[in-house]
C-alpha positions in Angstrom: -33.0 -12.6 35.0 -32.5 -10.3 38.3 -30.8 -11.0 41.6 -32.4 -9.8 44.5 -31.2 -10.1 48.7 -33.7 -12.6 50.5 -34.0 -13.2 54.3 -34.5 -16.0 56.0 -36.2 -16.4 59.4 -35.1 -20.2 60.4 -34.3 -20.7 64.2 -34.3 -17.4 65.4 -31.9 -16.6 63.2 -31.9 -14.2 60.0 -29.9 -15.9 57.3 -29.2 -14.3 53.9 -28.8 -15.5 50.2 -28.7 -13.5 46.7 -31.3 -15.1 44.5 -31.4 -14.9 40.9 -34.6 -15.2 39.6 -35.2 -16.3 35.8 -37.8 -17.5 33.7 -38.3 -21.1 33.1 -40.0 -22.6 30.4 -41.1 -25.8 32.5 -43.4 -23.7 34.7 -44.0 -21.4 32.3 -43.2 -18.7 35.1 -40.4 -17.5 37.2 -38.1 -19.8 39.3 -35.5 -18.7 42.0 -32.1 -19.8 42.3 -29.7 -19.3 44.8 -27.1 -17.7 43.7 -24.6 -16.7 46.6 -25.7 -17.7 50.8 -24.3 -15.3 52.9 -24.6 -16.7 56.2 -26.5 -15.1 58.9 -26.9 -11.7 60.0 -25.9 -12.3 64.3 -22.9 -13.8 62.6 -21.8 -10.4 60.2 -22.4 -8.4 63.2 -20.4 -10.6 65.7 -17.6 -10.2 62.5 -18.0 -6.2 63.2 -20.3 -5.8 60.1 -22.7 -2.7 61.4 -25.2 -3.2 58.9 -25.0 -6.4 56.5 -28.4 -6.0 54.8 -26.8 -2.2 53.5 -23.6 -4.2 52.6 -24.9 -7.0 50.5 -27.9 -4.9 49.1 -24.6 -3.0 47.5 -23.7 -6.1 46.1 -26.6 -7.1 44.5 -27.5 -4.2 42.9 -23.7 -4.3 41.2 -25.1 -8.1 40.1 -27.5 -6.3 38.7 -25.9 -3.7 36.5 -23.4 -6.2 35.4 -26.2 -8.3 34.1 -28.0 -5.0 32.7 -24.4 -3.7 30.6 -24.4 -7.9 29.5 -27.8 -7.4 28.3 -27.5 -4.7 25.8 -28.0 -5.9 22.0 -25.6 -4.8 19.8 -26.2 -5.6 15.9 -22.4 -6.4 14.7 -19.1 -5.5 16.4 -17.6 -4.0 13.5 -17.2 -0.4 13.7 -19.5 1.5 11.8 -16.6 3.4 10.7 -16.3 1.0 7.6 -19.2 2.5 6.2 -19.1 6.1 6.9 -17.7 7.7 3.8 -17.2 5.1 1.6 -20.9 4.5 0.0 -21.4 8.0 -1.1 -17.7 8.2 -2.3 -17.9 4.9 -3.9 -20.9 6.4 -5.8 -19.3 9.7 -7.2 -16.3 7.5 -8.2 -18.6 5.4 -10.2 -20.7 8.3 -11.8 -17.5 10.0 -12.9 -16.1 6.8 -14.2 -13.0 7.5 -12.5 -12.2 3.9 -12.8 -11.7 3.8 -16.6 -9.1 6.7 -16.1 -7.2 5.2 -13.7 -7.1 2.1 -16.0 -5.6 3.7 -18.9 -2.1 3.7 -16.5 -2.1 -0.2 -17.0 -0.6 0.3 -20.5 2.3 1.9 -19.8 3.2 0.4 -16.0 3.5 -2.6 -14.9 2.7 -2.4 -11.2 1.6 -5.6 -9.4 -1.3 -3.9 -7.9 -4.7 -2.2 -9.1 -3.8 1.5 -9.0 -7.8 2.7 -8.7 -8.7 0.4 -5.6 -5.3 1.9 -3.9 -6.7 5.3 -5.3 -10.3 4.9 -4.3 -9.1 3.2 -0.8 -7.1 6.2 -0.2 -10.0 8.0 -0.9 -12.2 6.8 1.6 -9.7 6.4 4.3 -8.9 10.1 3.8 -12.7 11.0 4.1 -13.3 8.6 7.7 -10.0 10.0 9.1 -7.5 12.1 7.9 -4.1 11.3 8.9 -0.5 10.1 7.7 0.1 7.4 4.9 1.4 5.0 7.6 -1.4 5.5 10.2 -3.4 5.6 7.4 -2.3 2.2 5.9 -2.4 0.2 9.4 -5.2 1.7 11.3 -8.1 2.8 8.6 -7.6 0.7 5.7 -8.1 -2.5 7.8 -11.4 -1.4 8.7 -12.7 -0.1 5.6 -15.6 -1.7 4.1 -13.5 -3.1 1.6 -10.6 -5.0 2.0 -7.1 -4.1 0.0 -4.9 -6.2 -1.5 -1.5 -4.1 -1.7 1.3 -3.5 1.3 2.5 -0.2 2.3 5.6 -0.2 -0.1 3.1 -0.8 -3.0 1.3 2.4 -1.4 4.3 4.3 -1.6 5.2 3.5 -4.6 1.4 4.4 -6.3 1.4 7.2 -4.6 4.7 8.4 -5.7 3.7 7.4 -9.4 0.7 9.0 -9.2 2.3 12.2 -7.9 5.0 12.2 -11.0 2.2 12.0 -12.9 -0.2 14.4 -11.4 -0.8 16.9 -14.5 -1.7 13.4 -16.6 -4.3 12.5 -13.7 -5.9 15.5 -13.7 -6.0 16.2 -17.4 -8.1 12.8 -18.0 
């Protein structure tokens, strides 16, 4: 689909119209529509308009563009931020079997929350864009590829068990 300025000769007169021009299936071809009439071009210059073909070809070629950005494909709109760090994190994590550490907390706590997918979501939050626990919490966690199931208090609160228990952490 494209607009384009047509003229007119009826009369005397020059009249003008933007025409959008599309395919149709029927005829198996192009087909024209009007789109806008504009009147005729005695009657723009009587209005003061030096040059209305100038004017309205401006128009039309903004049609144009409009239609063109309108046009472009995109595949999903969700960010591809989701994905940036977390598959190759996700995949060290798994080789090192951090998971099975982390667990081993479970016996002696009895948090409400898993402790490795606050870990591991921290993780690759960190990685896509390093910033505060807050900003973290509401503005890169959401569009993780993940989702988490824990509020900010409960990400305090890991966060401050985990610190306290930092030596333990690092010696499993």
């Amino acid at each position: 689909m494209a607009y384009f300025l047509k003229q007119s000769h009826l009369q005397g007169r020059t009249y003008l119209a933007i025409v959008e021009s599309f395919y149709s299936p029927e005829k198996k071809g192009t087909a024209h529509k009007t789109y806008k009439s504009l009147g005729s071009i005695e009657t723009h210059k009587a209005k003061g308009v030096d040059d209305p073909i100038v004017v309205f070809q401006k128009e039309v070629d903004e049609l144009n563009q409009t239609h063109k950005a309108g046009r472009v494909r995109t595949i999903t709109a969700v960010s591809p931020l989701r994905c940036l760090g977390y598959f190759p994190l996700k995949s060290i994590l798994g080789k090192l079997g951090v998971k099975q550490y982390v667990d081993y907390f479970k016996l002696t706590t009895d948090f409400e929350f898993d402790r490795y997918e606050l870990l591991s979501s921290l993780i690759f939050a960190r990685s896509v864009n390093p910033c505060s626990k807050r900003r973290t919490f509401h503005e890169v966690i959401p569009v993780l590829f993940d989702s988490c199931d824990y509020s900010y208090d409960q990400l305090l609160d890991g966060l401050s068990f985990m610190g306290v228990n930092y030596r333990k952490f690092v010696e499993k």
